[in-house]
N, C-alpha and C positions, 0 to 999 in steps of 0.2 A: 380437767383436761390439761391443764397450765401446769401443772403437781407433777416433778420427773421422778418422781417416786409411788408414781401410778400402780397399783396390783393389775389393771387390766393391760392384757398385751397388747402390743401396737397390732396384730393382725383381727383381732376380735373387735378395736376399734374400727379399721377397715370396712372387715366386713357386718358391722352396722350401720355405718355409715350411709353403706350401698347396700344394703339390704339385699345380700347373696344369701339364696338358698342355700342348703346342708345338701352335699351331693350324697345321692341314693349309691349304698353300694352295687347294685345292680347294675348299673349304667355304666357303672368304671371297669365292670368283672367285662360287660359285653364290649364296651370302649377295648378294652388291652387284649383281647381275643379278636375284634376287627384287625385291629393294629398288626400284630402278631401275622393272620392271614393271608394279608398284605404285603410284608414284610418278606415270609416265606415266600409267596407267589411270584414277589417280582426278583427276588433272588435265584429262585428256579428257572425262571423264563432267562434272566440274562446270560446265565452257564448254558442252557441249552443253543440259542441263537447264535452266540459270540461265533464260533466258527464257521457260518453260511451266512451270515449279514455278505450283502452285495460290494460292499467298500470293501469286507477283509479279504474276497475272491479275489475281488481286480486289483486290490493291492498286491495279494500273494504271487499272483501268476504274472502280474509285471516282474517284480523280485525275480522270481525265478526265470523269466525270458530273461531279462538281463545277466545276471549268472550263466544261463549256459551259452547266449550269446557272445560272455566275455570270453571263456573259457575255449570255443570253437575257433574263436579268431585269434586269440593269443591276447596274455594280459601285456605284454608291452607294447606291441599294435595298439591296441585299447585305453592306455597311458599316453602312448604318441599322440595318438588322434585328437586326445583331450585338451594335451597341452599347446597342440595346434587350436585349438579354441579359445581356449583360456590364453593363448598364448601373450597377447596383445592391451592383457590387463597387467599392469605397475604392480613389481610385485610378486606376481605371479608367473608368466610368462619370461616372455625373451624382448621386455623393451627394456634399453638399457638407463638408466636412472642417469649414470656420470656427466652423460653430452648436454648441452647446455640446450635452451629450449631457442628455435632460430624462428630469428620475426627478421619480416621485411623491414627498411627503414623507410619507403613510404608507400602511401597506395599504390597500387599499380590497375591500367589500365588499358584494353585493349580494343581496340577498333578496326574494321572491317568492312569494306563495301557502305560503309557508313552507318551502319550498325556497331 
C-alpha cells in the first residue's frame, strides 16, 4: 500500500475497500433510457406551456395596454407626465443642484391660545 509504484489502480483499491458491487449492465441501459424520457418530457412540456403560463398573459397584455395607451395620448404628453413624477428626484427631475441647501439658524416655535 505504502509502494508509489503500485500495479493496482487507485480506483480498484477504492472500490475494495468499500466493497462496490460491478454494476449490471442492464440497470445502466434502463438508468439512461429513464433519463433520456425525462429529459425529453420535460423539454416538451416547457415549449408547449411557455406561451399560456398566467404571468406571461398578464405580462403581455400589460405590455401592450401600455403601448397603445402611450400612443392614444401622445408620446410627449406621456414623457411630460413622467417627468412631472420623476420630477422632484436629484438628478432627474427639475430640482436644481447649484442653490445651497437653507436651514434655519435656530429652532423655531409657535404658540397659540396656549397651545
Amino acid at each position: 500500500m505504502n509502494n508509489p509504484h503500485s500495479k493496482v489502480p487507485f480506483e480498484e483499491i477504492v472500490r475494495d475497500s468499500f466493497a462496490v458491487p460491478e454494476v449490471r449492465t442492464g440497470f445502466v441501459d434502463q438508468l439512461y433510457d429513464d433519463l433520456n424520457f425525462q429529459a425529453e418530457k420535460k423539454r416538451v412540456n416547457h415549449r408547449q406551456h411557455f406561451l399560456f403560463r398566467p404571468i406571461s398573459v398578464i405580462a403581455s397584455a400589460l405590455l401592450f395596454l401600455l403601448v397603445v395607451t402611450t400612443l392614444l395620448i401622445g408620446p410627449n404628453r406621456v414623457y411630460a407626465e413622467i417627468m412631472k413624477v420623476f420630477g422632484y428626484i436629484p438628478g432627474v427631475g427639475i430640482v436644481d443642484q447649484s442653490s445651497p441647501i437653507r436651514i434655519l439658524a435656530e429652532p423655531v416655535s409657535l404658540t397659540r391660545d396656549g397651545i
